[in-house]
Structures are given as structure tokens and as C-alpha cells.
C-alpha positions as CSV (number, residue, x, y, z in Angstrom):
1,X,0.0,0.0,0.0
2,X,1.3,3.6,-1.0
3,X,1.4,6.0,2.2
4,X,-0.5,9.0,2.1
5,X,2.0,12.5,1.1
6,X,0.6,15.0,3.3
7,X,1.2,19.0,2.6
8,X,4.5,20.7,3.6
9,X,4.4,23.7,6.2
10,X,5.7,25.5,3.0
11,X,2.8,25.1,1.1
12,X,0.4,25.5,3.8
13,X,1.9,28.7,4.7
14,X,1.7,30.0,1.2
15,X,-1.7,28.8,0.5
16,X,-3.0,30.9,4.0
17,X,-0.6,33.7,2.2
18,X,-2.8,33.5,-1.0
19,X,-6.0,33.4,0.9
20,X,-5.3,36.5,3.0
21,X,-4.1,38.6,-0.4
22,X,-7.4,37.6,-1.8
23,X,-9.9,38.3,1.1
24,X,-7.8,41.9,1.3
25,X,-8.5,42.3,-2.5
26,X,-11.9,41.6,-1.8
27,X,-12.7,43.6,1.2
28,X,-10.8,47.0,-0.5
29,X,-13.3,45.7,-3.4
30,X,-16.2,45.8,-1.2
31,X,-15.0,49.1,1.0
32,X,-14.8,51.2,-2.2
33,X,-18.2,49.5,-3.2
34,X,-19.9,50.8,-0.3
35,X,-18.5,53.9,-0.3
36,X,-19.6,54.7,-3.4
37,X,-23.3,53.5,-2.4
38,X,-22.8,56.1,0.2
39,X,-21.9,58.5,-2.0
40,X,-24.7,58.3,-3.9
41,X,-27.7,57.3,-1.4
42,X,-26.3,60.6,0.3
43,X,-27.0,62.8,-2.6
44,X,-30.1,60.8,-3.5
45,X,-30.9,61.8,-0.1
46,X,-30.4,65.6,-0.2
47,X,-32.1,65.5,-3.8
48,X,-35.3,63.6,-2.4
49,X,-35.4,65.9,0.7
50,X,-34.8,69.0,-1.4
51,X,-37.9,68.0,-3.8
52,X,-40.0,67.4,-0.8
53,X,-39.4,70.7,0.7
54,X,-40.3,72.4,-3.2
55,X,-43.3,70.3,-3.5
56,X,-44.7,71.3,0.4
57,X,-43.4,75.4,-0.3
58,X,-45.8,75.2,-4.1
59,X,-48.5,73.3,-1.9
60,X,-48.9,75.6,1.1
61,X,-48.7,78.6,-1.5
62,X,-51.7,77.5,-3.7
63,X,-54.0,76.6,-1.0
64,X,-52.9,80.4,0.6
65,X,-56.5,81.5,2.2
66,X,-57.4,85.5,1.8
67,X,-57.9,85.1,5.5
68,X,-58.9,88.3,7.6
69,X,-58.5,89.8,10.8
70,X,-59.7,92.8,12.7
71,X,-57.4,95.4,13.6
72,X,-58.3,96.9,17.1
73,X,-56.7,100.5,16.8
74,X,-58.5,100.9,13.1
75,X,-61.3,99.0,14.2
76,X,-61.6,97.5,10.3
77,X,-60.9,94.1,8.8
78,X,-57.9,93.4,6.9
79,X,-56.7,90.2,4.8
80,X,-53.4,88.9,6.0
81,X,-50.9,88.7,3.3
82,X,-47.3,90.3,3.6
83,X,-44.3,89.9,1.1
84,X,-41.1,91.1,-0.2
85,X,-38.2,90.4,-2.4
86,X,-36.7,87.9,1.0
87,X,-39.7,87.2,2.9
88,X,-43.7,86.5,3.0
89,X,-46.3,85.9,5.4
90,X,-49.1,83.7,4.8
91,X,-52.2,81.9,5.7
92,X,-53.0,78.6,3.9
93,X,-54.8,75.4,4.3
94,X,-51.8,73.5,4.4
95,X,-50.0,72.6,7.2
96,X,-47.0,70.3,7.3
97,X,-48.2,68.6,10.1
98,X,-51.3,67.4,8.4
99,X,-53.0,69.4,11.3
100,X,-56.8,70.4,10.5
101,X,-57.4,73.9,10.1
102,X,-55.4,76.8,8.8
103,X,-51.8,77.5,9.6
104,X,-49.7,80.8,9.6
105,X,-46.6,80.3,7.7
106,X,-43.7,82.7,7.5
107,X,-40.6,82.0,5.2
108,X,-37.1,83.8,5.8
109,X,-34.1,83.9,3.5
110,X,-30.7,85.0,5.4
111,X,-27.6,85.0,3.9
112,X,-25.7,82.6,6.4
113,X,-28.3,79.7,7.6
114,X,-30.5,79.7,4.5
115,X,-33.8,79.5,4.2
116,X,-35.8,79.4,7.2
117,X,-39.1,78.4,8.2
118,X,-41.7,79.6,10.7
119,X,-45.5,78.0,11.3
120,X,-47.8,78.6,14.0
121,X,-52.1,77.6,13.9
122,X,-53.8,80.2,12.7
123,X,-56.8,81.9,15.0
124,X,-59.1,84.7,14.0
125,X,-56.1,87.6,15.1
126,X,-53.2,89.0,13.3
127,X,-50.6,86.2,14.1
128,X,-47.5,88.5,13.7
129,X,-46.6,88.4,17.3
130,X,-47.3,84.7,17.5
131,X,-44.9,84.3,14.8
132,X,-42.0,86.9,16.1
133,X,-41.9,84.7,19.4
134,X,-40.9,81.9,17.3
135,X,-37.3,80.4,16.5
136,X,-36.9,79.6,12.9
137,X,-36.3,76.5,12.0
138,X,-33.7,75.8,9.3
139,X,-35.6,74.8,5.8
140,X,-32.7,74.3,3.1
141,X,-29.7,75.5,4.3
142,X,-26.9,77.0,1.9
143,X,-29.9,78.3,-0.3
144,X,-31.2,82.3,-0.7
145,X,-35.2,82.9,-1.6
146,X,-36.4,85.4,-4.2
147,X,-40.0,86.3,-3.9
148,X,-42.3,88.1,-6.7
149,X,-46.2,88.7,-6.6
150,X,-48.5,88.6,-9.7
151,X,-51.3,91.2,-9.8
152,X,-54.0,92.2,-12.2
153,X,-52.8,95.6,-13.5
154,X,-55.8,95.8,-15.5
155,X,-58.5,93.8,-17.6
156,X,-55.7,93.4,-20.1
157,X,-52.6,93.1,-18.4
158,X,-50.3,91.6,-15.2
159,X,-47.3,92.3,-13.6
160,X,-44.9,91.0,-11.1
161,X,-44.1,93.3,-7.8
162,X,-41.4,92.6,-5.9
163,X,-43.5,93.2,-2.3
164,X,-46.8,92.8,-1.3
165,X,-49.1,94.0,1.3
166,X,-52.6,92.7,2.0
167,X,-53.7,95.0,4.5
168,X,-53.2,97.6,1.5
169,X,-54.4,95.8,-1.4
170,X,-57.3,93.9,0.2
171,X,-56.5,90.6,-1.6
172,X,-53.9,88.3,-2.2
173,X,-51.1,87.9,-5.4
174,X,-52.8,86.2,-8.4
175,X,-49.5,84.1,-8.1
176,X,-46.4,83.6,-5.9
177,X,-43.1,83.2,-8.1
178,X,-40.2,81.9,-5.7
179,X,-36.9,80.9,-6.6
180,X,-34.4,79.4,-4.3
181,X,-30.7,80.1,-5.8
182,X,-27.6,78.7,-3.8
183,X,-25.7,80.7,-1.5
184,X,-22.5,79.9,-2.6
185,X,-22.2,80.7,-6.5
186,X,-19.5,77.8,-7.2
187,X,-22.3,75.2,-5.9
188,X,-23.1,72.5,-7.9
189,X,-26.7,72.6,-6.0
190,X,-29.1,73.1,-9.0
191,X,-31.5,76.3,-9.1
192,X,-35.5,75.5,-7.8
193,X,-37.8,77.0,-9.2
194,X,-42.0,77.6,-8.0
195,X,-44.6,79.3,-9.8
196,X,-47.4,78.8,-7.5
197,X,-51.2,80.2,-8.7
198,X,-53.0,81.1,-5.7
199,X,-57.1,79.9,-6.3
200,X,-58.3,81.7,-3.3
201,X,-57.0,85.1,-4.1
202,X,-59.5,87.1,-2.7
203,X,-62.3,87.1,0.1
204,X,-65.9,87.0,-1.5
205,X,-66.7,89.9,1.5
206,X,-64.0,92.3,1.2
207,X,-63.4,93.7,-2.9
208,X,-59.8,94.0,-3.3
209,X,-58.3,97.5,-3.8
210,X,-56.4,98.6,-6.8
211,X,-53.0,100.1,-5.7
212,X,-51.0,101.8,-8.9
């Protein structure tokens, strides 16, 4: 009978030498792998929460309510609505909660955090103050708003103002244009864009006012 050759210690230490090279091959393979899934479920990430914040900011402008309130030093009811080139106040029938009823919502743009947010439930008052004792809360950092506000210039003819006041004007903007532009200009962050038409534009007891 022929005796069984068994391995060497020579060739058992290079065959655990092989093995180790190949499961380091294979777990640099799988690092950078997971890295770059990472990489990109992080940006997919951003993007998804970016298009959420867009698609709740074109939402809670269209349902904006030509809501009113009574002003106790002029004793006369005024529709709450208040905008510039930076900022606007609104009502609307949207609330990111999913809360019933209306909700004030105030948007800020500053140059350092971003855009910033501000909502509070909105009663029959002015909810100004209500909103001033708020802390902002951070919306889309590393982004700047710019706000414009369509109105009816005549039977024949609109225009876009860069500020708008309800208490003047008695109604709201045909349409909200905002467009949220990175803060830094070398960003590769792309430009969003809203064009929101606002259906409740006026309140059916108070005829708006025509402001040249």
C-alpha cells in the first residue's frame, strides 16, 4: 500500500498567504463599493429631501386662504398677506403637520443659515406676534429665496411686484413666483424654481383694492 504524502508547512503557509491577499483584494473591493453606495444614497438623499421641501413650499402657497382679521386701533378688517423680495407671510390650508385647520406660515431667507421656516395655527387675530416669538427653524440651508407677486394691473394686463401688502391691497397675489438660488455661486446645487397660482385670491366679502 502507497502512504498518504501529506502538505508541507511550505505550502500551507503559502496557500493561508494567497487566501489573505485575496480576502484583502476583496474587502478594498467591497469598501470602495460601499463607499460609493454612500456616496450616492447621500446625494439621493439631499435631492429627495430638497424635492419634498419644493413640492410642500408650491403646496402651502396654492392653498394660501385670503384670511382676515380685525385690527383693534383701526377697528376694520384686513386680509393677511405680507411679502417682499426675502420674505412672506401667509395663511394657507396647508399645514406640514397634516394638522386640521389653517396655519400661519412665515418664510425667511438670510444669507448665512438659509432659508428658514416659521408656522404657527392660525386663529381669527393677526398672528404677527405669535410668529416673532418663534425660533426659525432651518428649511434648506446654503440656499437664498427670491420672492415676486403677480397682480391684475388691468383687464388686459399683469405684472410681477417685488413686495406685497394685503392689509393695502385687500387681496392676495394672483401668483407667488419663488426661486431658491444657492448661497455659494460655485455650488453644484441646482437652481428650484416655484410658480405657485394662488385659487383663493380674494375674500368673497372684502373687494380688493387697486393700488398703482
Amino acid at each position: 500500500m502507497k502512504r498518504a504524502r501529506g502538505y508541507t508547512l511550505l505550502e500551507l503557509v503559502l496557500a493561508m498567504t494567497l487566501t489573505a491577499m485575496l480576502l484583502g483584494m476583496l474587502s478594498a473591493g467591497l469598501y470602495s463599493v460601499v463607499n460609493d453606495w454612500k456616496r450616492e444614497t447621500s446625494g439621493l438623499d439631499r435631492a429627495l429631501d430638497k424635492s419634498l421641501v419644493v413640492l410642500q413650499l408650491d403646496r402651502a402657497l396654492q392653498a394660501a386662504f385670503a384670511h382676515t382679521y380685525v385690527d383693534p386701533e383701526k377697528l376694520a378688517r384686513f386680509i393677511y398677506f405680507t411679502g417682499d423680495e426675502r420674505n412672506v407671510s401667509f395663511i394657507s390650508t396647508v399645514s406640514p403637520q397634516r394638522n386640521s385647520g389653517l396655519t400661519a406660515w412665515q418664510l425667511l431667507s438670510d444669507d448665512k443659515e438659509g432659508v428658514l421656516l416659521k408656522i404657527t395655527p392660525a386663529f381669527s387675530d393677526n398672528p404677527d406676534e405669535r410668529l416673532d416669538a418663534l425660533d426659525a427653524v432651518p428649511l434648506l440651508p446654503g440656499y437664498r429665496a427670491e420672492l415676486r407677486y403677480l397682480v391684475q394691473k388691468d383687464i388686459d394686463s399683469k405684472e410681477w411686484l417685488e413686495e406685497w401688502e394685503g392689509n393695502v391691497r385687500q387681496s392676495l397675489p394672483l401668483a407667488v413666483e419663488l426661486v431658491l438660488r444657492p448661497l455659494q455661486r460655485d455650488s453644484n446645487d441646482d437652481v428650484l424654481e416655484i410658480l405657485a397660482p394662488i385659487r383663493s385670491w380674494r375674500n368673497p366679502d372684502i373687494e380688493p383694492v387697486v393700488v398703482n
